[in-house]
DOLUM-319358 format. One record per atom (N, C-alpha, C): atom name; x, y, z. Coordinates in steps of 0.2 Angstrom, whole numbers, plus 5000, padded with zeros to 4 digits. Example, Ala and Ser with C-alpha at 12.3 -4.5 7.8 and 13.67 -1.06 7.14 Angstrom:
BEGIN
<at = N, c1 = 5066, c2 = 4972, c3 = 5039>
<at = CA, c1 = 5062, c2 = 4978, c3 = 5039>
<at = C, c1 = 5066, c2 = 4984, c3 = 5039>
<at = N, c1 = 5064, c2 = 4989, c3 = 5035>
<at = CA, c1 = 5068, c2 = 4995, c3 = 5036>
<at = C, c1 = 5064, c2 = 5000, c3 = 5039>
END
This chain:
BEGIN
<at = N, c1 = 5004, c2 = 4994, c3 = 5000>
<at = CA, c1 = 5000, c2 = 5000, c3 = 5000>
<at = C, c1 = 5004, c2 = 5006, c3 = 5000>
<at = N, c1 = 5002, c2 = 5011, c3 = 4997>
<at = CA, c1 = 5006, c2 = 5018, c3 = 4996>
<at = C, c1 = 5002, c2 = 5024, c3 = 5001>
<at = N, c1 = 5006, c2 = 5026, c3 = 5002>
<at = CA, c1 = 5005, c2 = 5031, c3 = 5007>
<at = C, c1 = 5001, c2 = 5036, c3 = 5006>
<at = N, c1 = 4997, c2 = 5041, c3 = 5009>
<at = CA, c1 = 4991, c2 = 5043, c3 = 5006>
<at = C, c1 = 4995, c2 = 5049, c3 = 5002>
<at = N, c1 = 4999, c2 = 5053, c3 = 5002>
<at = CA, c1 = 5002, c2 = 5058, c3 = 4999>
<at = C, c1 = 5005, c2 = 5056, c3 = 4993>
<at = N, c1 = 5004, c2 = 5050, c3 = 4992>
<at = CA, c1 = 5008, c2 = 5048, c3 = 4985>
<at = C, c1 = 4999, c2 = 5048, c3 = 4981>
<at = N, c1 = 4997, c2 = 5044, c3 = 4986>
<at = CA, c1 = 4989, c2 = 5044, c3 = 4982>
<at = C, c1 = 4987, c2 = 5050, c3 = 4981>
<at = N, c1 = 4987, c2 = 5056, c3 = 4984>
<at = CA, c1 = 4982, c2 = 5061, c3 = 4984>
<at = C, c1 = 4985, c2 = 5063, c3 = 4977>
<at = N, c1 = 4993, c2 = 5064, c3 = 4975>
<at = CA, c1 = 4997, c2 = 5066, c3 = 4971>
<at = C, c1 = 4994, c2 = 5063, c3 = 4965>
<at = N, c1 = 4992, c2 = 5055, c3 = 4964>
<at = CA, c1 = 4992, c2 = 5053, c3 = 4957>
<at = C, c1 = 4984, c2 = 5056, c3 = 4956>
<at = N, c1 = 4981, c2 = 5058, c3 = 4961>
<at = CA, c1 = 4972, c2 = 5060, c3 = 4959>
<at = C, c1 = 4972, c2 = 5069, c3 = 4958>
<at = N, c1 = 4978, c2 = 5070, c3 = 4959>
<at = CA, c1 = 4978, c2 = 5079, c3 = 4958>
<at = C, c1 = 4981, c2 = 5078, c3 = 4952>
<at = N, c1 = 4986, c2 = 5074, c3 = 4950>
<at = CA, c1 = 4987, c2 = 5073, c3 = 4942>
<at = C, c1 = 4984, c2 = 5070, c3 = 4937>
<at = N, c1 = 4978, c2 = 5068, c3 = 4940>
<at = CA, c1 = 4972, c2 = 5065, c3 = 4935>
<at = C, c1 = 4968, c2 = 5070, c3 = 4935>
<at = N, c1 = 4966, c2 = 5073, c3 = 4940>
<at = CA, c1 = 4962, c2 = 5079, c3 = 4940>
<at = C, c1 = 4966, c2 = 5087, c3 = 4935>
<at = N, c1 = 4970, c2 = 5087, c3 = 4935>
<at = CA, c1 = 4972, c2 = 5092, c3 = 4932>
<at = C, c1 = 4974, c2 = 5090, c3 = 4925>
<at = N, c1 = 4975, c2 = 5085, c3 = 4922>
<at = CA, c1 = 4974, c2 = 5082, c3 = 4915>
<at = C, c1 = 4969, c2 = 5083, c3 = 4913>
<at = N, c1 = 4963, c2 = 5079, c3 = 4916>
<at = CA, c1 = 4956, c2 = 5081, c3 = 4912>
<at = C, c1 = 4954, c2 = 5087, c3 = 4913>
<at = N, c1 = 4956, c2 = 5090, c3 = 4918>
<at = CA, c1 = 4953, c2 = 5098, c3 = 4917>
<at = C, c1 = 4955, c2 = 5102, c3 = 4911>
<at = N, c1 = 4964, c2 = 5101, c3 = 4910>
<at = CA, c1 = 4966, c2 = 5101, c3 = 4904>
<at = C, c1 = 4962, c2 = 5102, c3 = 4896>
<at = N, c1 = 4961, c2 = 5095, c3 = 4896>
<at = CA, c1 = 4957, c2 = 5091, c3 = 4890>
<at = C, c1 = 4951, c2 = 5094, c3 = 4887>
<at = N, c1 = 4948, c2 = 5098, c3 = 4894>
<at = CA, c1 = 4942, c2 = 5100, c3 = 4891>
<at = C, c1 = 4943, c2 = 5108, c3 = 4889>
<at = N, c1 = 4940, c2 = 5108, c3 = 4883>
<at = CA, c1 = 4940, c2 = 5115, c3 = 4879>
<at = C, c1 = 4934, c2 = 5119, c3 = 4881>
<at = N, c1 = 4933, c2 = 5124, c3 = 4883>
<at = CA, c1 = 4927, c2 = 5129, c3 = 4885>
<at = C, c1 = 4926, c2 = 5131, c3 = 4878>
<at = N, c1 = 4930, c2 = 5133, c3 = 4874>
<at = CA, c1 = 4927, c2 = 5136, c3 = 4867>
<at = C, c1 = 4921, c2 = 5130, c3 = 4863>
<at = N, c1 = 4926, c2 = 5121, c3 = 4864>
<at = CA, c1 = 4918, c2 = 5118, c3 = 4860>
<at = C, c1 = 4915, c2 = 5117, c3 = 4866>
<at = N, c1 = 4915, c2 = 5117, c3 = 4871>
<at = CA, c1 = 4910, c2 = 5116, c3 = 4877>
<at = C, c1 = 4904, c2 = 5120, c3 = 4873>
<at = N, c1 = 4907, c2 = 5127, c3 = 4874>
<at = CA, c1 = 4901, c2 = 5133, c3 = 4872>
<at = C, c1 = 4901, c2 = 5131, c3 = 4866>
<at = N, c1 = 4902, c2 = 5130, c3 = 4861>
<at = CA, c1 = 4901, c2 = 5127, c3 = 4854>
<at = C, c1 = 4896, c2 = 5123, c3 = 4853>
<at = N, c1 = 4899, c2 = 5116, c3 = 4856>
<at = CA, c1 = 4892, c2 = 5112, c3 = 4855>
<at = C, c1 = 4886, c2 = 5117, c3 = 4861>
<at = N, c1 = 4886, c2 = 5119, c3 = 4866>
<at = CA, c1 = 4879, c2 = 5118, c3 = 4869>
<at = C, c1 = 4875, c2 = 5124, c3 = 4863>
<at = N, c1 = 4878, c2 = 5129, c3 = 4862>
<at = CA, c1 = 4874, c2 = 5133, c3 = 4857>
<at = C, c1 = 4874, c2 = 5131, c3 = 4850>
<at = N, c1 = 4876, c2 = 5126, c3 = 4846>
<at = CA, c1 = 4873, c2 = 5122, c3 = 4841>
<at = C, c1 = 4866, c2 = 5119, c3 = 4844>
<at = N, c1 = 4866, c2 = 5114, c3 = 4850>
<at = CA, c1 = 4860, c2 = 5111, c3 = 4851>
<at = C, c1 = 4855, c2 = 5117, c3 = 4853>
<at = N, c1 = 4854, c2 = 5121, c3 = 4857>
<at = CA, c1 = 4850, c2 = 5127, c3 = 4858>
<at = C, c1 = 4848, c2 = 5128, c3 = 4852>
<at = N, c1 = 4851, c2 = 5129, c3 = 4845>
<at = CA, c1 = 4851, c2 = 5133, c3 = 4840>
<at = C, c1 = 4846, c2 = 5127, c3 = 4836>
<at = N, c1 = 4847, c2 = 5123, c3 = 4837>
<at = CA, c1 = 4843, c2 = 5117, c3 = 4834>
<at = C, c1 = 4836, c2 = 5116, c3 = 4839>
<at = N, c1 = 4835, c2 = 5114, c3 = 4845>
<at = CA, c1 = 4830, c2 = 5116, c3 = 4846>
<at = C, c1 = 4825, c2 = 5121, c3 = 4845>
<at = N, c1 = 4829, c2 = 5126, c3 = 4847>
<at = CA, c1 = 4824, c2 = 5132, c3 = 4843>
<at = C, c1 = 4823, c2 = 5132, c3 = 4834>
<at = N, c1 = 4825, c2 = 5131, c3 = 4831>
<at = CA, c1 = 4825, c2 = 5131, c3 = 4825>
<at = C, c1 = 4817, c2 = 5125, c3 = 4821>
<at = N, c1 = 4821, c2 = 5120, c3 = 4827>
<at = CA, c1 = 4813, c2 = 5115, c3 = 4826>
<at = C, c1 = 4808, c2 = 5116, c3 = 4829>
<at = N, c1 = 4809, c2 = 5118, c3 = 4835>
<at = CA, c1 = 4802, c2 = 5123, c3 = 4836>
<at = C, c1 = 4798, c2 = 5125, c3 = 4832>
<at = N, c1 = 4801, c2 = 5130, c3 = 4829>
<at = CA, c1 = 4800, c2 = 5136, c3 = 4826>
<at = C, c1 = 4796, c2 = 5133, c3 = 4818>
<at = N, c1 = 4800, c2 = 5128, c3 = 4816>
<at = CA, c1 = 4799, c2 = 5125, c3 = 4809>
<at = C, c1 = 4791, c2 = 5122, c3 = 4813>
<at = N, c1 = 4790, c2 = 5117, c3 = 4818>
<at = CA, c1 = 4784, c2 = 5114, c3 = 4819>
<at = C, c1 = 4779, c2 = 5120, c3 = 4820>
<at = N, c1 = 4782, c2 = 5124, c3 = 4824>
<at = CA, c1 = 4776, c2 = 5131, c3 = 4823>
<at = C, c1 = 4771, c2 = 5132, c3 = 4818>
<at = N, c1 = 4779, c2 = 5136, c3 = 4812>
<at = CA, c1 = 4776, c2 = 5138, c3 = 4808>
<at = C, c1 = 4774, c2 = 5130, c3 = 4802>
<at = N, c1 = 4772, c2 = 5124, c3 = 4803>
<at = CA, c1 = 4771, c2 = 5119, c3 = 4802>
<at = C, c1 = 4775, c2 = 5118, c3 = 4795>
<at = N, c1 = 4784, c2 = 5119, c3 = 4794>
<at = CA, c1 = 4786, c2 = 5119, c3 = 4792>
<at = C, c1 = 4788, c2 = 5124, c3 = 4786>
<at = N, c1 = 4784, c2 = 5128, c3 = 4787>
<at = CA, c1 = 4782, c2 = 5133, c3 = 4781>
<at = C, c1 = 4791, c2 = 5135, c3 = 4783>
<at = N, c1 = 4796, c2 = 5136, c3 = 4780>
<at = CA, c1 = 4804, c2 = 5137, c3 = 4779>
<at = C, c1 = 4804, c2 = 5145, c3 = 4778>
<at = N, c1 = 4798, c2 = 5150, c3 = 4775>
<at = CA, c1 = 4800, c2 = 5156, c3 = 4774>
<at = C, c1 = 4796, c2 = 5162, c3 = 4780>
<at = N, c1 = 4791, c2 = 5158, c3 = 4781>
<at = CA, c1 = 4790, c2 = 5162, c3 = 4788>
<at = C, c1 = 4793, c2 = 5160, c3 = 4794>
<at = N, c1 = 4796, c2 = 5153, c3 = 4796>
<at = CA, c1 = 4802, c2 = 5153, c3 = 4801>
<at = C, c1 = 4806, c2 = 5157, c3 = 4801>
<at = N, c1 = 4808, c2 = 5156, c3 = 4795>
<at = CA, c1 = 4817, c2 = 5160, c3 = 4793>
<at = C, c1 = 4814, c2 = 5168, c3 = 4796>
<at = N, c1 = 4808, c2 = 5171, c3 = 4794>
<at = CA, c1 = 4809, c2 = 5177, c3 = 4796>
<at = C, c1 = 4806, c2 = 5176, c3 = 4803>
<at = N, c1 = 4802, c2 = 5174, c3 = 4807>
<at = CA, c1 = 4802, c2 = 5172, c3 = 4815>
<at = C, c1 = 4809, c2 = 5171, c3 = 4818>
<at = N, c1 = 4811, c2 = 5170, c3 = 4815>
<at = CA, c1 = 4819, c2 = 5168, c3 = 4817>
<at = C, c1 = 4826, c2 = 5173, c3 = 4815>
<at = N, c1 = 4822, c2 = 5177, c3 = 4812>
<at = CA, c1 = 4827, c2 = 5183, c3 = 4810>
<at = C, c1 = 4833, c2 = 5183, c3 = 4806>
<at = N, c1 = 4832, c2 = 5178, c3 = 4802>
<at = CA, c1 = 4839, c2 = 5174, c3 = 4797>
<at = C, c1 = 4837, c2 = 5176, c3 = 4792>
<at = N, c1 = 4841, c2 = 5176, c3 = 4786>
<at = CA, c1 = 4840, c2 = 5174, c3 = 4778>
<at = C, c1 = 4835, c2 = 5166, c3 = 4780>
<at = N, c1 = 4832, c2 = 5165, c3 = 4774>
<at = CA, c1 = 4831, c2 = 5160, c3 = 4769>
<at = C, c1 = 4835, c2 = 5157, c3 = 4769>
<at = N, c1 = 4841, c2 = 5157, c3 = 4764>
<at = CA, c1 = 4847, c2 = 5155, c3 = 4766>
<at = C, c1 = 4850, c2 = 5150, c3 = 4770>
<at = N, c1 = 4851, c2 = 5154, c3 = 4774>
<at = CA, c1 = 4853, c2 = 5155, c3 = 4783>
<at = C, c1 = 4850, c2 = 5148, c3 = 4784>
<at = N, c1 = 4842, c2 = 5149, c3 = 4785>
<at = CA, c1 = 4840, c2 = 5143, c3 = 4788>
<at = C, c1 = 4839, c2 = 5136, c3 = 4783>
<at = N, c1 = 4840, c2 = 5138, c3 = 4777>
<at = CA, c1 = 4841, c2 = 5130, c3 = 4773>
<at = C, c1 = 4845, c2 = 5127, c3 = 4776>
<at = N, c1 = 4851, c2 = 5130, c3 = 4775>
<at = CA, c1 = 4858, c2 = 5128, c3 = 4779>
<at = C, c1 = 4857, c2 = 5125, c3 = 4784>
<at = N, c1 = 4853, c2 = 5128, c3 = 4790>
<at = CA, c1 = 4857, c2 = 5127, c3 = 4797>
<at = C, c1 = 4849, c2 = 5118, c3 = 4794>
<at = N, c1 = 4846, c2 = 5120, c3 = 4793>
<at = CA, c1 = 4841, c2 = 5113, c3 = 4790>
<at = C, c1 = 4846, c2 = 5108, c3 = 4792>
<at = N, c1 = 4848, c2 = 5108, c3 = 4784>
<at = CA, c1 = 4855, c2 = 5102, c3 = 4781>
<at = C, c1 = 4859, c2 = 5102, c3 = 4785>
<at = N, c1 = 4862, c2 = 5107, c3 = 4790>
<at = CA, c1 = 4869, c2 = 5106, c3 = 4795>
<at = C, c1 = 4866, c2 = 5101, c3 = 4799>
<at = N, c1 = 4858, c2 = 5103, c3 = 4802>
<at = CA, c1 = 4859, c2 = 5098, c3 = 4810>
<at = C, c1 = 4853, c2 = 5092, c3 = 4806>
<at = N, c1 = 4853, c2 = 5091, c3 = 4799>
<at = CA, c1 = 4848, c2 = 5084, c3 = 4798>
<at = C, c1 = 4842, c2 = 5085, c3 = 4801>
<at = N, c1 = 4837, c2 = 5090, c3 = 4800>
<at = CA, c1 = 4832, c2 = 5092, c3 = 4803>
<at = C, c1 = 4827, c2 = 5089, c3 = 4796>
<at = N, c1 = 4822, c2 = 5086, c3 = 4798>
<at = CA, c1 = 4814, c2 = 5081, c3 = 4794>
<at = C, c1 = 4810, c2 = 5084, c3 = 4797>
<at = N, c1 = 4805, c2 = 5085, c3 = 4793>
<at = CA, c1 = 4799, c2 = 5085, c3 = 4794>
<at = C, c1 = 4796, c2 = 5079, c3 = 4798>
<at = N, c1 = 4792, c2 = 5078, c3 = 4803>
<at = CA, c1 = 4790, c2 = 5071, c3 = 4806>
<at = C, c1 = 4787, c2 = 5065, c3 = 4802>
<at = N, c1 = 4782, c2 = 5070, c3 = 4796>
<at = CA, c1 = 4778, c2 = 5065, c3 = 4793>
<at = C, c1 = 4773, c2 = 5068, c3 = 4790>
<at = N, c1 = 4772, c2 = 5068, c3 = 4783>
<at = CA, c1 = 4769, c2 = 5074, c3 = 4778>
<at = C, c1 = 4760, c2 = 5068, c3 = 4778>
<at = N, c1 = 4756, c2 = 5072, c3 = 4777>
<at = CA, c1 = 4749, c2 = 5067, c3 = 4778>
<at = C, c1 = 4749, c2 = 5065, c3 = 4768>
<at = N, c1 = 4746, c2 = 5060, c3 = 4770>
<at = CA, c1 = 4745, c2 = 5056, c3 = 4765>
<at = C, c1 = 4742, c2 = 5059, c3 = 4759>
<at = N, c1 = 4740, c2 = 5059, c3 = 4752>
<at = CA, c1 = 4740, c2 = 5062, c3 = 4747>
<at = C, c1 = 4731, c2 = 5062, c3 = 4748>
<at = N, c1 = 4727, c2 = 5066, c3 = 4746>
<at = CA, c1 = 4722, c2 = 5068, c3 = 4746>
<at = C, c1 = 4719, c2 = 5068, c3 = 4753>
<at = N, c1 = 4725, c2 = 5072, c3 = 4759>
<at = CA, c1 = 4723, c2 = 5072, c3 = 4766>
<at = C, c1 = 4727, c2 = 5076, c3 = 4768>
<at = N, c1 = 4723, c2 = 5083, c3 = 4772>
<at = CA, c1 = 4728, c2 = 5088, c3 = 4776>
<at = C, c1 = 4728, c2 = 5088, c3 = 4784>
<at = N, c1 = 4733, c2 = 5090, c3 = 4786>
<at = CA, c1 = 4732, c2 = 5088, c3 = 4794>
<at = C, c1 = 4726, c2 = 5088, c3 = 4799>
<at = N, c1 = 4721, c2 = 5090, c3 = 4796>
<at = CA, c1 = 4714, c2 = 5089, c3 = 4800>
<at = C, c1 = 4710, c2 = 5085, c3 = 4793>
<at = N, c1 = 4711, c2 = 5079, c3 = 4791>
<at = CA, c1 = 4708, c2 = 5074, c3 = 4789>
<at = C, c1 = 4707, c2 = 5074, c3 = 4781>
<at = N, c1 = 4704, c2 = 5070, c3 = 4778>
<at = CA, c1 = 4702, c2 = 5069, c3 = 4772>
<at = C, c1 = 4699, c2 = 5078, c3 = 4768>
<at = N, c1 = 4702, c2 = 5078, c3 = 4762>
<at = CA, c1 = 4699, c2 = 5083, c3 = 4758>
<at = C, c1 = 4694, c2 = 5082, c3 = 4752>
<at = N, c1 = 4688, c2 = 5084, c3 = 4754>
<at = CA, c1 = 4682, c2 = 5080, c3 = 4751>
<at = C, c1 = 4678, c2 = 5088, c3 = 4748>
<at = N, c1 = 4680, c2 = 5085, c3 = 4742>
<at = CA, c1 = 4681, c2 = 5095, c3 = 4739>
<at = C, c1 = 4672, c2 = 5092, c3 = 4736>
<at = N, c1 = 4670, c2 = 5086, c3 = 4735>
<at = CA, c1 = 4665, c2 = 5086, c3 = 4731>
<at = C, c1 = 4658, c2 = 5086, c3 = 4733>
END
């Protein structure tokens, strides 16, 4: 058994290694992509994916929010079925 000053030393060596490791800049990086993405799908189920009045809700180019679409792989859940809009059948006759 090793004495406790040898041990406290190899745990303030391990502890100061991973403190090391971690990056604050992608720390804040990733949490503000996910924030950025939550809101983004919000916004998109809001405005029931309508892409040009989120983008202005959201105060971005067009553009702007295609992209950030494509960056974070954001779908629509699930488009309704052809001669059916999201409160049922369309029975025009």
């Amino acid at each position: 058994m090793g004495d406790f000053a040898s041990q406290s030393g190899d745990l303030e060596a391990m502890e100061e290694s991973a403190i090391e490791s971690v990056s604050l800049k992608h720390v804040a990086r990733e949490a503000a992509h996910a924030a950025e993405r939550v809101v983004i799908l919000r916004m998109l189920e809001r405005t029931e994916w309508n892409r040009v009045r989120a983008a202005k809700l959201l105060e971005i180019s067009y553009r702007a929010l295609l992209y950030k679409i494509k960056h974070f792989g954001l779908r629509p859940a699930r488009r309704p079925a052809p001669g059916r809009d999201r409160f049922g059948p369309l029975d025009w006759a």
